[in-house]
C-alpha positions in Angstrom: 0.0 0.0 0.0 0.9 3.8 -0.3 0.6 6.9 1.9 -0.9 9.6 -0.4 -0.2 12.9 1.8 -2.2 15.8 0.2 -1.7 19.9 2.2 -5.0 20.3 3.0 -8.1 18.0 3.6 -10.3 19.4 1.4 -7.8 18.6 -1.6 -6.9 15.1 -0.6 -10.9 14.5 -0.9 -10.7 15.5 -4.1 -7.5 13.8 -4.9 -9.3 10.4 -3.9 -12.6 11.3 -5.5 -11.6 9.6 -9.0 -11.4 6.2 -6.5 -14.0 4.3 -4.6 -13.3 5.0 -1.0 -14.1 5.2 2.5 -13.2 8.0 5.0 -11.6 7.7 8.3 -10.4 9.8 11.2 -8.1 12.2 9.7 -7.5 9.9 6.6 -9.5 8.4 3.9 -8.8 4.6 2.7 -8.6 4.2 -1.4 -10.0 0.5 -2.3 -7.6 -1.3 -4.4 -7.7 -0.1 -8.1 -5.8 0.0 -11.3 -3.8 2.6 -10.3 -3.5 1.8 -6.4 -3.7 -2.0 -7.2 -2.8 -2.9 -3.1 -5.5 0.2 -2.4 -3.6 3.1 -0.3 -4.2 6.1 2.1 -4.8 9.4 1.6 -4.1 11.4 4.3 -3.6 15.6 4.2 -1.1 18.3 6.5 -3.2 21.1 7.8 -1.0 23.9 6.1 2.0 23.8 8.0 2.0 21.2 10.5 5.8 21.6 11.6 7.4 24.5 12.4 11.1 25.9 13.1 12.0 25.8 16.9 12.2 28.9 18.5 15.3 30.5 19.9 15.0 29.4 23.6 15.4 25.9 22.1 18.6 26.1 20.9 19.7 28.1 23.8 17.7 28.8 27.0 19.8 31.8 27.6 18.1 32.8 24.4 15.1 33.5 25.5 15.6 36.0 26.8 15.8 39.6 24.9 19.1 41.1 25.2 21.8 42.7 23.0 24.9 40.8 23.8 23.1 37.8 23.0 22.6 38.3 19.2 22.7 37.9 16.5 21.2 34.4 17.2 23.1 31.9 14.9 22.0 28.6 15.1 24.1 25.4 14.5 21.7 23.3 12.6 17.9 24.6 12.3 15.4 22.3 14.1 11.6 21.9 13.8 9.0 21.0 16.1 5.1 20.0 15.7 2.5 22.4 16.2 0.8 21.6 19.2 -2.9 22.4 17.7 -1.6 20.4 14.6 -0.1 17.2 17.4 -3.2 15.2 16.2 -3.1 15.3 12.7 0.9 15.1 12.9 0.1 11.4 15.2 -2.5 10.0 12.5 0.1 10.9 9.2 2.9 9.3 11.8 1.1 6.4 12.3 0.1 5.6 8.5 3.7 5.8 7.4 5.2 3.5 9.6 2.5 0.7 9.0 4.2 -2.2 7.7 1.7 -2.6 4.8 2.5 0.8 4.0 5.8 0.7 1.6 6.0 3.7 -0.4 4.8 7.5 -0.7 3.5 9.9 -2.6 4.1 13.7 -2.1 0.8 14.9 -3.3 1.3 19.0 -1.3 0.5 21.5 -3.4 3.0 21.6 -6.8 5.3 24.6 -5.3 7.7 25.5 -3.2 5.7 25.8 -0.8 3.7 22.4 -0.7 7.4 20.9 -0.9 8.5 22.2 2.2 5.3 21.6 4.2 5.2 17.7 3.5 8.5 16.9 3.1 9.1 18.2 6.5 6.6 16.4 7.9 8.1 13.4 6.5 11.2 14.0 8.0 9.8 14.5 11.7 8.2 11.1 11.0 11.4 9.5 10.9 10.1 7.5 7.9 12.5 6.6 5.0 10.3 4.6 2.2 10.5 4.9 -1.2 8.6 8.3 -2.4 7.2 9.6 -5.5 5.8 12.8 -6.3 2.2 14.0 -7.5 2.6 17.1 -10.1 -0.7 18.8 -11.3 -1.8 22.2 -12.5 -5.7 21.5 -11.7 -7.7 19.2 -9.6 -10.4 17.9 -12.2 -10.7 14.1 -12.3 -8.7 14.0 -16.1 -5.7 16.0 -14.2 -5.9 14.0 -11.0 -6.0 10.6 -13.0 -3.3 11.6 -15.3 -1.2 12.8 -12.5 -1.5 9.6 -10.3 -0.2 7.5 -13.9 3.3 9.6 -14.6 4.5 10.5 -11.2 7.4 12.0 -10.8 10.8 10.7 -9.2 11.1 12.8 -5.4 14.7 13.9 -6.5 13.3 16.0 -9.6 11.2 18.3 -7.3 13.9 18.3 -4.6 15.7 21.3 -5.4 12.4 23.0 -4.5 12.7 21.6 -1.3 16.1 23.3 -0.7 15.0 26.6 -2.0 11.7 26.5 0.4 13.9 25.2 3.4 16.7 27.9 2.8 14.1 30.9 2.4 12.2 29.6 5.7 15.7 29.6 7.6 16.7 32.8 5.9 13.8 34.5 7.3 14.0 33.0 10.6 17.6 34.5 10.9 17.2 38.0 9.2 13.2 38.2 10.8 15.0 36.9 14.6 17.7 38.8 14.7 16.6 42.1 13.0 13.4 42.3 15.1 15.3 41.7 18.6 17.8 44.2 17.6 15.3 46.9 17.2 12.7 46.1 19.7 15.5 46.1 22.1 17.0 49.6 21.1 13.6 51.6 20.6 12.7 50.4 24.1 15.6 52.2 25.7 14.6 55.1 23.7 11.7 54.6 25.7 9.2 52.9 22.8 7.9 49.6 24.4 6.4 47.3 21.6 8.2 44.6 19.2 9.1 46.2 16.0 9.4 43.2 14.1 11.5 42.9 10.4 12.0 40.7 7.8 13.9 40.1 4.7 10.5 40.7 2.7 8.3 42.6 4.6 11.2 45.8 5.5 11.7 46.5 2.3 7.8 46.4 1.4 7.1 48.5 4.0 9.8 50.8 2.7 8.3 51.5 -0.2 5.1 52.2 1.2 7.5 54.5 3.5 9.0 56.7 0.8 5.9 57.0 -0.9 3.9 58.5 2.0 7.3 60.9 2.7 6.5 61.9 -1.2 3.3 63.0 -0.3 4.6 64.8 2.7 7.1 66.8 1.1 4.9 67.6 -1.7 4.9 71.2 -2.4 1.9 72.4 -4.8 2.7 74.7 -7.8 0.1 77.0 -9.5 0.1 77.0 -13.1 -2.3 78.2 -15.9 -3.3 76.6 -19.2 -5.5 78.9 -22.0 -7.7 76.6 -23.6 -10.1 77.7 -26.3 -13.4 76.1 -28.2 -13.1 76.1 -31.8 -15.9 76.6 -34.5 -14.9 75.4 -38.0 -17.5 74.6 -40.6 -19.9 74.3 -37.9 -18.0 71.6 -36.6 -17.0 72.9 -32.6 -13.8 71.6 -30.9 -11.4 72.5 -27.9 -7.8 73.1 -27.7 -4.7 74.0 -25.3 -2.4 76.6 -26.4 1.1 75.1 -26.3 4.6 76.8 -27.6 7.4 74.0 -27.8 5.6 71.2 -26.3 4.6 73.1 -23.4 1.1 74.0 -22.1 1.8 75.2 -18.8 2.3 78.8 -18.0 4.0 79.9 -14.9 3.3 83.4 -15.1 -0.7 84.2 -14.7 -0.8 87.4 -16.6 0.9 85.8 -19.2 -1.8 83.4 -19.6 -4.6 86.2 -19.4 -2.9 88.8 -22.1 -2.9 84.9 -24.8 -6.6 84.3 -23.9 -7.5 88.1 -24.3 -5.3 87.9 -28.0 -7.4 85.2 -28.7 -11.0 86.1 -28.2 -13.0 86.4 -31.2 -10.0 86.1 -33.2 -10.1 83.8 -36.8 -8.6 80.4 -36.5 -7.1 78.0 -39.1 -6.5 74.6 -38.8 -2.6 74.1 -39.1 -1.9 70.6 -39.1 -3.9 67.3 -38.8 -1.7 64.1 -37.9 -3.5 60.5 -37.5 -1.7 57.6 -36.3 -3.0 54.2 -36.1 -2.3 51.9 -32.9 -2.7 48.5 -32.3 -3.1 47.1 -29.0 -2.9 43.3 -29.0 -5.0 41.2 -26.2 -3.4 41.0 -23.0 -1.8 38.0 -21.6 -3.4 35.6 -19.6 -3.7 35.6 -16.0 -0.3 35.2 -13.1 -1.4 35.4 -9.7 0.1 39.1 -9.4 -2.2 40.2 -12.7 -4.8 38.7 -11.3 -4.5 40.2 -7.5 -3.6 43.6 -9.7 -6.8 43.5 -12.0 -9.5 42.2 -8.8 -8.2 45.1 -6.7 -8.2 47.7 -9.5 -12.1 46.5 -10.3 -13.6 45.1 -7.4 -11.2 46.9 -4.1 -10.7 42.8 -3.0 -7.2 42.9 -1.3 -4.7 40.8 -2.2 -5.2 38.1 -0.2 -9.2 37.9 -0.4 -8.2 37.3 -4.4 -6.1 34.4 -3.5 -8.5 32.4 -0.8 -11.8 32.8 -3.6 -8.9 32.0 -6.2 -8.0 29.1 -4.0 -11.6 27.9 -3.6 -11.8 27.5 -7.4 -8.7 25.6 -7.8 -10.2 22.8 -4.8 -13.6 22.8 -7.0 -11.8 22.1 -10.0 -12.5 24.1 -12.0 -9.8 26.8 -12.0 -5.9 25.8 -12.6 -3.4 26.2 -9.8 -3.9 29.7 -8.7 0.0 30.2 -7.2 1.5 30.8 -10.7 4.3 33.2 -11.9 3.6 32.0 -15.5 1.5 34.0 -17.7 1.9 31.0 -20.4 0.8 27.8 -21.2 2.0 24.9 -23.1 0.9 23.2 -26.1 -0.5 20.5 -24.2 -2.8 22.7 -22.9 -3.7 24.9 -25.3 -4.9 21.8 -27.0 -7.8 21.8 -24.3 -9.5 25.7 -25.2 -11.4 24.6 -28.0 -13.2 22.4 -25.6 -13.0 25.4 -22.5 -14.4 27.7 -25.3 -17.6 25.5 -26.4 -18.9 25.3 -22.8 -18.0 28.9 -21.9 -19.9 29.6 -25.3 -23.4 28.2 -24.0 -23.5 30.7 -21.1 -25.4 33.5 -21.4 -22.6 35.9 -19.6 -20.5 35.0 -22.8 -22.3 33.8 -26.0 -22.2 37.4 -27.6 -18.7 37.0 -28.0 -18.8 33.7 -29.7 -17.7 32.5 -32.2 -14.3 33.6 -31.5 -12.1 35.5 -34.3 -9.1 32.8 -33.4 -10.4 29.3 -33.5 -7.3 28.5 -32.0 -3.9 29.8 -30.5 -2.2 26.8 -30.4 0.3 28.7 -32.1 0.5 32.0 -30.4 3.5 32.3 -29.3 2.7 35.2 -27.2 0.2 32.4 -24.8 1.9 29.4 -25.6 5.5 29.1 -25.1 6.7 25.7 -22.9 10.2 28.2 -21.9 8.4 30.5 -20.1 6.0 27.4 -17.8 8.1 27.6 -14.7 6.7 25.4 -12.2 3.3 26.0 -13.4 1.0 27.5 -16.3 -1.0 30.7 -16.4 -4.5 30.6 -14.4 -7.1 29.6 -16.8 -10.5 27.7 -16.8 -10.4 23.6 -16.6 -12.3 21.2 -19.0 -14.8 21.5 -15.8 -16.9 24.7 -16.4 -19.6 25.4 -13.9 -22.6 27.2 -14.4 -21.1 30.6 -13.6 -24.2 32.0 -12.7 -24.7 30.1 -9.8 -21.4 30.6 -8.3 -21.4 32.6 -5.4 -20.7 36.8 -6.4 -17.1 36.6 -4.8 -16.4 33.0 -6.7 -18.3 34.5 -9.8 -16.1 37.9 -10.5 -13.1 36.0 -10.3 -13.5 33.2 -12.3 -15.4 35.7 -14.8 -12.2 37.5 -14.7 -9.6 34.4 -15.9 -13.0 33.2 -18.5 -12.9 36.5 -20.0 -9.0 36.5 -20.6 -9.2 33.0 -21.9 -11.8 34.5 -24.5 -10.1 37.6 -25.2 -6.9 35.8 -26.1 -8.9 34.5 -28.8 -10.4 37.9 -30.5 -8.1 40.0 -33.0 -6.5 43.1 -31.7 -7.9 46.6 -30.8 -7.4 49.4 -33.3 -7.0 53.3 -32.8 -6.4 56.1 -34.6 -4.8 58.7 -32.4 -5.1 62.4 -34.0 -3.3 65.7 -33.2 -4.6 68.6 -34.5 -3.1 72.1 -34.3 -5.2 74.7 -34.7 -3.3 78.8 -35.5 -5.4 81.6 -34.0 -4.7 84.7 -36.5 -1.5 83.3 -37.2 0.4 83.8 -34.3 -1.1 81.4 -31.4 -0.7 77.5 -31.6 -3.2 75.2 -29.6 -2.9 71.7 -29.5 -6.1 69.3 -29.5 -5.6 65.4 -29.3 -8.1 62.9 -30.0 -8.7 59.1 -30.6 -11.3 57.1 -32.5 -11.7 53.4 -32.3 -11.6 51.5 -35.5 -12.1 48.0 -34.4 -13.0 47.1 -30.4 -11.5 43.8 -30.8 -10.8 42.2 -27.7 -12.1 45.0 -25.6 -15.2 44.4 -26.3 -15.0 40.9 -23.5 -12.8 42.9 -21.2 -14.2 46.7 -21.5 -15.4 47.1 -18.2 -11.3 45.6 -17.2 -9.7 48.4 -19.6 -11.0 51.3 -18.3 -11.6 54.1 -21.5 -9.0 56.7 -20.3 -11.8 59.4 -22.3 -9.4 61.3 -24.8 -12.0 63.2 -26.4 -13.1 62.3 -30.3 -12.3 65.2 -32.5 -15.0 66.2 -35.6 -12.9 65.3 -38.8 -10.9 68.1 -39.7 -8.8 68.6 -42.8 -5.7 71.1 -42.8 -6.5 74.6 -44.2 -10.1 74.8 -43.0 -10.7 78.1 -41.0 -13.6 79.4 -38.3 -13.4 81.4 -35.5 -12.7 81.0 -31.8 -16.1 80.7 -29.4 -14.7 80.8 -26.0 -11.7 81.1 -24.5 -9.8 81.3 -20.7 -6.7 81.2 -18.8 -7.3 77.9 -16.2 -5.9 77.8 -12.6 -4.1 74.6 -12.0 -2.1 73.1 -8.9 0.7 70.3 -9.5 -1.0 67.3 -7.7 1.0 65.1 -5.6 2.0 61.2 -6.3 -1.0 59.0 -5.3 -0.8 56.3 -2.6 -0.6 53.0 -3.9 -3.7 50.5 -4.3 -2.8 47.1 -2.9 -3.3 45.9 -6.2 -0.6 48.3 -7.4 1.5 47.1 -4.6 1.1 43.6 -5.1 3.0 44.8 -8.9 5.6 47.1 -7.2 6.6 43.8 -5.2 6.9 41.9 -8.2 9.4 44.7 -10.1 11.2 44.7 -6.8 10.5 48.7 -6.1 10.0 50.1 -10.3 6.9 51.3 -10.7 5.9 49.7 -13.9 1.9 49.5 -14.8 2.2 48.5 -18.2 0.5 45.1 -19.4 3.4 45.0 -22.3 5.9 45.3 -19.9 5.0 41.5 -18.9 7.8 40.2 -20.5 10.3 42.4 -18.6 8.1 41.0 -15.4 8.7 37.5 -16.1 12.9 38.2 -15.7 12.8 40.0 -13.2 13.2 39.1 -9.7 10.7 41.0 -7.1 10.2 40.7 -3.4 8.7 37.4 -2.1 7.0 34.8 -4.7 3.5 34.7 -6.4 2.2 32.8 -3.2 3.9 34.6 -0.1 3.0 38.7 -1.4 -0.5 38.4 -0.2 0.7 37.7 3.0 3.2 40.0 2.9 0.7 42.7 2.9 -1.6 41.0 5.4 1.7 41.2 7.7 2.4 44.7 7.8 -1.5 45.1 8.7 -1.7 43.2 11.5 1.4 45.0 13.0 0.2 48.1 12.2 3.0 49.3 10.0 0.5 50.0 7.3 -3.2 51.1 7.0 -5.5 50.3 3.9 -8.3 53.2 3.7 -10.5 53.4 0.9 -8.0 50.8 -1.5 -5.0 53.2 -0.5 -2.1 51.8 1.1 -1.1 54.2 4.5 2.4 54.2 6.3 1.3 54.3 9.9 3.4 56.6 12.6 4.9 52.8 13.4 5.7 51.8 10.4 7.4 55.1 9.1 9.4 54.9 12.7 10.8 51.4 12.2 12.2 52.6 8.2 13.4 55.8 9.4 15.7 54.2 12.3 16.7 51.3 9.7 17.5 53.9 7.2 19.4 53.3 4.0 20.4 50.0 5.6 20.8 46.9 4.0 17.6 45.5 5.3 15.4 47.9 3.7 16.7 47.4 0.4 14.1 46.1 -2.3 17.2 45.6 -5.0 19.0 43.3 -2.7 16.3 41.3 -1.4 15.1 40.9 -5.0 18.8 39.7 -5.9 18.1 37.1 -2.8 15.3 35.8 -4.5 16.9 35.3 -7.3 19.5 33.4 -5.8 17.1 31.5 -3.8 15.3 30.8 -7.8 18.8 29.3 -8.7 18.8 26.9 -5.9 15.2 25.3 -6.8 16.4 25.3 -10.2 20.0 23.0 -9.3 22.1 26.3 -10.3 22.7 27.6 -6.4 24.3 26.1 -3.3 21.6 26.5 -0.2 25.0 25.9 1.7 26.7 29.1 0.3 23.5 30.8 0.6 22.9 30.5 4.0 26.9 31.9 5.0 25.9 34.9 3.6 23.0 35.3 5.6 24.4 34.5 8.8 26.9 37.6 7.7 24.0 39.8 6.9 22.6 38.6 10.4 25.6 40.3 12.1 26.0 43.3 9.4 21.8 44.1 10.5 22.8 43.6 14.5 26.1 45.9 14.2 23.6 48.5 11.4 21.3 48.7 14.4 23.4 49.6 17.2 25.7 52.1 15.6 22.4 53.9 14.2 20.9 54.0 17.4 23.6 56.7 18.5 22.1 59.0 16.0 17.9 58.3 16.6 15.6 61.2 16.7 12.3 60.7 18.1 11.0 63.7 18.8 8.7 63.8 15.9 6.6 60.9 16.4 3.3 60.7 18.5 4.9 57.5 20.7 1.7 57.4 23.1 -1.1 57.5 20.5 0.8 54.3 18.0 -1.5 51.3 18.0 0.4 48.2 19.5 1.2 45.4 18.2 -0.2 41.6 19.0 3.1 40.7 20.0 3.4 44.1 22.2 1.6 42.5 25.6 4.2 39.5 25.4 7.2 41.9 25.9 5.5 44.2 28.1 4.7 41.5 30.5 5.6 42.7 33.9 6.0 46.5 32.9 4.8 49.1 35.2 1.8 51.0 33.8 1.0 52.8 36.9 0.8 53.2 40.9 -2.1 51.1 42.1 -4.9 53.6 43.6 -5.7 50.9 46.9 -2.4 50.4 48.1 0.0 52.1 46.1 2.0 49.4 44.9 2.9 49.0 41.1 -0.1 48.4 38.7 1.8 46.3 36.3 0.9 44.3 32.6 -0.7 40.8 33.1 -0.6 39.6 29.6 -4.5 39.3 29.1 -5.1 42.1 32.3 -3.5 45.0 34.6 -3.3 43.8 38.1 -1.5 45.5 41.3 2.0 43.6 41.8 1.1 43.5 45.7 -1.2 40.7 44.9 0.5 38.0 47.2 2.5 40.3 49.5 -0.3 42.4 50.7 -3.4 40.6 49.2 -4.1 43.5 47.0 -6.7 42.4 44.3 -7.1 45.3 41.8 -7.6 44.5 38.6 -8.4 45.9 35.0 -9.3 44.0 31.8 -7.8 45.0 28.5 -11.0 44.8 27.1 -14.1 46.5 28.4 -17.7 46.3 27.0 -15.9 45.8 23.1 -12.9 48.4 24.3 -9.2 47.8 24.4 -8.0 49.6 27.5 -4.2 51.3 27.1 -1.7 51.4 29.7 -2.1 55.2 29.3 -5.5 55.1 30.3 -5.3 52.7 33.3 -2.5 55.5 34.7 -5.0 58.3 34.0 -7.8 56.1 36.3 -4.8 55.5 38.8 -3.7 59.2 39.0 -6.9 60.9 39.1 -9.6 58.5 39.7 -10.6 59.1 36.4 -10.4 58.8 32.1 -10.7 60.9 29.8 -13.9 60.4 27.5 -13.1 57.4 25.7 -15.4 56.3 22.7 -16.7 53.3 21.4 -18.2 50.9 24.7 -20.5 48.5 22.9 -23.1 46.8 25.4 -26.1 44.6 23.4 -26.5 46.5 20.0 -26.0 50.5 21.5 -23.0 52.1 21.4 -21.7 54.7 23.9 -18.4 57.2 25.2 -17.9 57.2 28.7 -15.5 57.2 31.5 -13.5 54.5 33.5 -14.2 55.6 37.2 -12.7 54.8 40.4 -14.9 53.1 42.9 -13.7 53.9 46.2 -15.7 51.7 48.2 -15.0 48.6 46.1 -11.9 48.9 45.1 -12.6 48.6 41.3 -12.8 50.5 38.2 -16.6 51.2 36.9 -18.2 52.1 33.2 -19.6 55.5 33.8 -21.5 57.9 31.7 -21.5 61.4 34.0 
């Protein structure tokens, strides 16, 4: 018999669908078959079932946080089980040392990621049988079946394995060290929370960083434009004046004394110049396009875009959603036709059937087998559902990769783009620009996707013909700022590693070059630097908070925060999945970097100014409570003792010597109580107004008031 050891239940179900079967406790037994002829079991990995030890393992004098103590450089890097993924761990254990049981088959997730989770939890196991590995783009019976009949050999994926193990202990290092370092220094600055860094998410959050110092430093300019409605042969128009190019105007009278030249004055069509573009379809779907194009159309965050993504790929009926590939091979391009006919009997898309391109087989600009990397572009299975009745999250998605897979079958879309330059009594030029569309092509599936950017349609004008001007004025303008980024725009500034590029031809640049983090671990990313309050997302737009600006502006121009050189990581990390890279040589120059970051930190720290930042009014982290535990908040109001931090409470520190038993909860009636406000209650017997109690459905401001009688802190409204 075989262990089958899927990452998640839901997928090993469908993994053992194709068979007759019978589930079990945390397994599911496959009845003998023609491909499992001696039956087997499938069992799945919870996500990540093992993890990395933490530092008090390796060293007990390591747990605690202290300077002369780091960096923290491990011998050998150890894991341990989860403890709330101990049961699952037991059952998987159990299977593979059966004595039935005499071979595997690594069915995780086809990645980088999927290698690492099960081949890890092999290891723990202590098991050494012969193992195979399960490599499919889609979970639909025909993949599934095809997938169990030309497994792969374990040593072909294995590389993978080293890349995922050396990124995992590369973080654990850079994330370890460079987070102790700091917390440590900012607290003797007087700053007590954990400022936690990584290889991935410091530079992230540095770009997020320089953008928001942009806006700050942002300085609006006035300027003036003259712009003027035409009349020629009845036909009305509007132009800018421009002289060399330029249609600004610094000087406001200037731009008064043109517009008053101009008024009334005869006007004669100059020049007319037409120039026909042709925009060819754009590629199908990565996972970065895909998290760019959800967020630009529907707000969904990164993450959000991978979990429904996900869903699709476990009902079968979307390919493997974690793809860097916007290509797919012959092999499957050879299944479209078939993708096409049953998107083609939908109502959402019959109008756009039948399809210019009966095929694109050979396209080289979808199908090129080079440029498959682990995995092809996200596309529709053989197994189309009745999109209609998907849910509206599941729906928009899967409407979005149907929609490219259709438009990379239409011809291209066709503009003429026209600049006309219009004389006003021979002396002042004005500059109108237009476009008219000649053929929608593919824009007609993906219209509402490409956004019109409404260049105005000019009348057709021919040099020579005269009329008059209408109306005409100087315009006030102000320079506008850079915008914040979307999280869709920052899920692409990730992938360039820091260049701005929003370009869909500029894919093929995209696909060389080496970004922060991979196609599965951005999302995440992101959803990091939100739960430790570095960033804000308000509105789609991407905030630096006061914590997250802090932590780049005492890091500085420091290696850590450098997007270029944790891209060039990444790339050397690609070279070890691919064979080309020693994980051995990798990992010496981390352990350098983790004493380069430790030494960065503390000669920096000479030179910190805080004076700027708000420290009192900066949310705190999760982790925060952990290393305040014990920390004086304030002088207890019974018996004067120290009111210190509990973990989950405040409670007087003279609870065994003197039996003192004040207390405070964190969280009151829905309300997270600060240490500032417990010392404000201590002090004076009183809070400010704070806002936001919530008792039943009604929402209220009140005060925390001292009751002296009992001894206790009371909800008041006076």
């Amino acid at each position: 018999m075989k262990v089958v050891i899927a990452e998640k239940p839901d997928q090993a179900m469908k993994l053992a669908s194709p068979f007759a079967h019978r589930k079990q406790q945390g397994f599911v037994e496959v009845h003998p078959n023609r491909i499992f002829p001696n039956g087997a079991f499938f069992t799945w990995a919870v996500g990540h079932v093992c993890e990395l030890v933490p530092p008090e393992a390796y060293n007990p004098a390591w747990k605690r946080w202290s300077i002369p103590s780091l960096p923290l450089i491990p011998e050998t890097f150890r894991h341990q089980v989860m403890k709330s993924k101990a049961k699952q761990f037991a059952i998987i254990k159990q299977l593979l040392k059966r004595s039935d049981v005499k071979g595997i088959v690594h069915a995780g997730d086809a990645g980088r990621e999927g290698e690492l989770i099960v081949r890890t939890i092999i290891e723990m196991c202590g098991v050494k049988k012969p193992m195979k590995r399960l490599w499919i783009s889609s979970l639909t019976e025909r993949a599934v079946t095809a997938g169990f009949e030309a497994l792969l050999d374990e040593n072909e994926t294995r590389n993978l394995y080293e890349e995922a193990y050396s990124r995992s202990c590369a973080d654990w290092l850079v994330g370890m060290n460079a987070s102790r370092v700091y917390t440590i220094l900012l607290k003797q600055k007087g700053i007590s929370d954990v400022f936690s860094a990584g290889r991935v998410q410091t530079p992230t959050l540095a770009l997020v960083v320089k953008r928001e110092k942009e806006i700050a430093a942002f300085k609006p300019e006035p300027f003036w434009e003259v712009k003027a409605t035409f009349e020629v042969d009845k036909k009305r128009y509007e132009g800018v004046w421009h002289k060399d190019g330029e249609t600004r105007l610094n000087d406001p009278e200037m731009a008064a004394r043109i517009a008053a030249f101009c008024k009334d004055k005869p006007a004669q069509v100059q020049e007319v110049e037409t120039e026909r573009k042709e925009f060819m379809p754009p590629y199908l779907f990565n996972l970065s396009a895909l998290q760019a194009t959800a967020n630009k159309m529907f707000k969904y965050s990164p993450q959000k875009t991978l979990e429904i993504a996900q869903k699709l790929y476990v009902k079968g009926i979307l390919s493997y959603p974690r793809s860097d590939s916007a290509f797919v091979t012959a092999e499957e391009a050879k299944t479209f036709p078939d993708i096409l006919a049953k998107l083609s009997k939908q109502s959402e898309y019959q109008a756009y059937f039948p399809t210019p391109k009966g095929s694109i087989a050979q396209d080289r600009r979808y199908v090129n087998q080079k440029k498959v990397t682990d995995h092809y572009a996200i596309i529709p299975t053989e197994q189309v559902p009745t999109v209609s009745k998907l849910s509206d999250e599941e729906r928009k998605i899967y409407d979005l990769v149907a929609r490219r897979l259709i438009a990379a079958h239409c011809e291209s879309a066709l503009f003429d783009y026209t600049n006309v330059t219009t004389m006003v009594d021979a002396r002042a030029s004005f500059l109108s620009k237009g476009k008219v569309q000649i053929r929608a092509g593919w824009r007609e599936v993906l219209f509402d996707e490409e956004k019109d950017d409404k260049e105005s349609i000019l009348p057709p004008l021919t040099k020579g013909e005269t009329g008059k001007v209408r109306k005409v004025e100087a315009k006030e303008s102000k320079t506008q700022p850079p915008k914040r980024y979307t999280e869709g725009q920052l899920i692409t500034l990730m992938k360039t590693a820091g260049k701005h590029l929003d370009n869909q031809e500029l894919e093929k640049v995209l696909m060389k070059t080496e970004g922060l983090g991979t196609e599965a671990t951005r999302a995440g990313i992101i959803n990091m630097l939100k739960e430790r309050k570095y960033i804000e997302v308000r509105k789609n737009q991407v905030f630096a908070t006061q914590k997250g600006s802090m932590l780049i502006d005492v890091i500085g121009d420091k290696i850590l925060a450098s997007p270029e050189m944790t891209a060039r990581w990444e790339q050397r990390l690609g070279q070890i999945g691919q064979g080309e890279a020693s994980a051995g040589a990798f990992m010496e120059q981390v352990k350098k970097l983790s004493h380069k970051i430790v030494e960065d930190a503390i000669e920096q720290s000479k030179g910190w100014k805080l004076e700027d930042y708000d420290i009192s009014s900066m949310p705190k982290s999760k982790q925060a409570s952990k290393f305040t535990l014990g920390s004086k908040v304030a002088t207890c109001r019974a018996c004067k003792g120290d009111m210190v931090d509990k973990g989950e409470f405040y409670g007087c520190a003279n609870y065994k010597t003197a039996q003192c038993t004040v207390t405070l909860s964190k969280t009151i009636m829905g309300k997270k109580i600060s240490a500032a406000m417990v010392k404000k209650l201590m002090d004076t017997g009183k809070t400010n107004l704070i806002k936001g109690f919530v008792k039943g459905k009604e929402r209220f401001d009140a005060y925390l008031m001292w009751d002296e009688q009992e001894k206790k802190a009371k909800v008041s409204r006076e």
